[in-house]
N, C-alpha and C positions, 0 to 999 in steps of 0.2 A: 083582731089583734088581742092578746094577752095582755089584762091590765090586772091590778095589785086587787082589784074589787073581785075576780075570781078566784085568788090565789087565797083570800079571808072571809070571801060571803059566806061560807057554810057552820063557821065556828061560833065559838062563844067566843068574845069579848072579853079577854084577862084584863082586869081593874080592881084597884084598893081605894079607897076614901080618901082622902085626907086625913079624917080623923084616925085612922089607924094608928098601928105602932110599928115599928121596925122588925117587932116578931109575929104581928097579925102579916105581914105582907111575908117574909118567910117563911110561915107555916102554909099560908096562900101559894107561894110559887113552888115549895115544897111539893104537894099534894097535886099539884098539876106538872110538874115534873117543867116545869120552865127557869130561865135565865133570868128572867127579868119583866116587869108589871108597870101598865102606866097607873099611874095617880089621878086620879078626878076630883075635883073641887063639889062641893056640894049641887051645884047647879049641872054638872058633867062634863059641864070642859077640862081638859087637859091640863094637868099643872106639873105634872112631871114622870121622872121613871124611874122605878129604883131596880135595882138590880145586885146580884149575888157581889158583884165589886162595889157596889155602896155598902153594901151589908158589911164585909169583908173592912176595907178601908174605912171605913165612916165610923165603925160600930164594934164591931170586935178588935181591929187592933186599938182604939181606946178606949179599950173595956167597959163600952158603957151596958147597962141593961139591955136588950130588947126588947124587953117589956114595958121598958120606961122610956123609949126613946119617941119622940113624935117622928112619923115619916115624913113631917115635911120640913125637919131638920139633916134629914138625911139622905134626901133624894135629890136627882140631878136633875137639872132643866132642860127641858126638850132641847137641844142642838140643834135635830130637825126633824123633818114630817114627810111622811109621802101621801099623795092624795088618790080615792081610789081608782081617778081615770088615768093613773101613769102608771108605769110599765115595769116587769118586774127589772129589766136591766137599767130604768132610772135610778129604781128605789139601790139596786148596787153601787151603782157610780154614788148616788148619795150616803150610802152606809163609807164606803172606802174615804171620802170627802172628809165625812167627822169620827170617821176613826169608831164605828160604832159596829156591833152585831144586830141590833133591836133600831125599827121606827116603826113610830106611831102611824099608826094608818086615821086618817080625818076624810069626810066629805065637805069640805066647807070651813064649818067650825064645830062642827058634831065628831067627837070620836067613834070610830069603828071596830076598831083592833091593834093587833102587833104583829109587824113582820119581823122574821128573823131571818138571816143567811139563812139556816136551814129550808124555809120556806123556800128561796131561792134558787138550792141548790136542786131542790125537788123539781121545780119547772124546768131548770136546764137542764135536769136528765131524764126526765119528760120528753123533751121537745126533742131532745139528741134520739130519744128512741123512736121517736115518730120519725124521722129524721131517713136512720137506719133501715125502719119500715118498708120506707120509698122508697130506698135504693134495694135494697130485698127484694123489693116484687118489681120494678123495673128490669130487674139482671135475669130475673126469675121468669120474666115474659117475652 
């Protein structure tokens, strides 16, 4: 079976500090062409996620700096988490749950990564092609 640990073992780990700033994590999810970054506390646990709607409502429409803003005035608290032995149609039912695009992927209490719906979507049209495959060469034999 398909769990959320192959769907993110091969990548890099998107993460900003704490200490950061609210345009250190923009210029970060900029340059990697993402939606949204978790936050890590000095020891690497999970302290939260900020995202282009944090940036957005938090930050720009009250004009504050991004260079002067601390991200961990600005960022959201984990809602929730997906862990990497559950599956990618948990981690949907839990995106749809809290109203989310973005969860933290954890083993435990170690961060991993981020899934996104797009991630998601990729496995179901994945699996739909494999799928198609079978019935292709079943009709086919």
């Amino acid at each position: 079976m398909l769990t959320i640990r192959h769907v993110v073992c091969d990548r890099e780990p998107y993460f900003v500090k704490e200490t950061a700033t609210a345009l250190d994590a923009a210029q970060y999810m900029a340059s990697r062409k993402i939606g949204a970054v978790c936050v890590l506390d000095a020891d690497g646990k999970l302290c939260g996620i900020f995202s282009e709607r944090d940036l957005l409502s938090r930050v720009v429409v009250h004009r504050r700096d991004p260079a002067e803003v601390p991200i961990r005035e600005v960022m959201s608290e984990p809602r929730a988490v997906i862990e990497c032995g559950d599956t990618p149609h948990e981690a949907l039912e839990r995106m749809e749950g809290v109203g989310s695009r973005h969860l933290p992927v954890v083993d435990g209490d170690r961060f991993i990564g981020m899934l996104s719906m797009r991630d998601i979507m990729r496995v179901e049209i994945s699996e739909q092609g494999a799928e198609l495959q079978l019935l292709h060469e079943y009709i086919s034999h």
